[in-house]
C-alpha positions as CSV (number, residue, x, y, z in Angstrom):
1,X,0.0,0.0,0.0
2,X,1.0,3.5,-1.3
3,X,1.2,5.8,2.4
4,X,0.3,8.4,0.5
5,X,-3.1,7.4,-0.4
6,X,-4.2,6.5,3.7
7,X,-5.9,9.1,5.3
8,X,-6.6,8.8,8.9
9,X,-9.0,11.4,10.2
10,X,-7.8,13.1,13.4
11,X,-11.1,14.4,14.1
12,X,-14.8,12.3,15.2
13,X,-18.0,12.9,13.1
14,X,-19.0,15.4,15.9
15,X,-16.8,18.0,14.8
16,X,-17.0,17.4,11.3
17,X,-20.6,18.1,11.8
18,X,-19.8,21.2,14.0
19,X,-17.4,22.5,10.9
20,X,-19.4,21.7,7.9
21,X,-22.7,23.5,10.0
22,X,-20.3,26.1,10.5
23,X,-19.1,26.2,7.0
24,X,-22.9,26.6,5.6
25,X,-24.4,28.9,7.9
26,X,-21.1,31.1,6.5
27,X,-21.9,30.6,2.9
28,X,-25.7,31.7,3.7
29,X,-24.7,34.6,6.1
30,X,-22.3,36.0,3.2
31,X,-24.4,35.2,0.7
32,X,-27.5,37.3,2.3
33,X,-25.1,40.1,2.6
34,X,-23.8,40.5,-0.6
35,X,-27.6,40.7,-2.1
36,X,-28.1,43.2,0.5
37,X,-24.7,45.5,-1.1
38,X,-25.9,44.7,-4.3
39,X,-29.5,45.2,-3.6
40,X,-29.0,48.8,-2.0
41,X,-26.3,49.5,-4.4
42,X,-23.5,50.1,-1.9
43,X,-20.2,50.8,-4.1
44,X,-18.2,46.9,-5.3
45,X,-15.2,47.8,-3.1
46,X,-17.5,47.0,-0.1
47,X,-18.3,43.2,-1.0
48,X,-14.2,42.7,-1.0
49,X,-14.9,42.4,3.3
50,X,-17.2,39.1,2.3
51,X,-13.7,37.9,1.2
52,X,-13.4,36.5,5.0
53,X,-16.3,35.3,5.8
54,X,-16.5,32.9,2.7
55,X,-12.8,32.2,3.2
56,X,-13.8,30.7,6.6
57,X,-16.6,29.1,5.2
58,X,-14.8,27.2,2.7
59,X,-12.1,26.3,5.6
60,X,-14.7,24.6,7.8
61,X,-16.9,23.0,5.1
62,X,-13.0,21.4,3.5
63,X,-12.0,20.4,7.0
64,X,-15.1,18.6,7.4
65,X,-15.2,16.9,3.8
66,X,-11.3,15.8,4.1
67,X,-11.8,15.1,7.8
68,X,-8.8,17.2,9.7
């Protein structure tokens, strides 16, 4: 067997639920947001601070999926 291709999770299907939750409720928050900027017709520059929130998101739901 190639060591490379065994993963061994270092975390329990409690906190990969708690991380992909996490992840989601992130997408949905930033998502509502940014149709709120665009909606009102606050200036682009603005949606630039979503950049964090949906990095985060994406961090938690990958975690979750790859199980670290």
């Amino acid at each position: 067997m190639d060591s490379a291709s065994i993963c061994i999770s270092n975390i329990g299907p409690r906190e990969r639920r708690k991380r992909m939750t996490f992840g989601v409720l992130l997408f949905v928050v930033s998502a509502a947001v940014a149709t709120v900027l665009v909606a009102t017709g606050i200036p682009r520059w603005w949606r630039l601070a979503l950049f964090v929130p949906l990095w985060a998101a994406a961090g938690g739901c990958f975690q979750a999926r790859e199980k670290t």
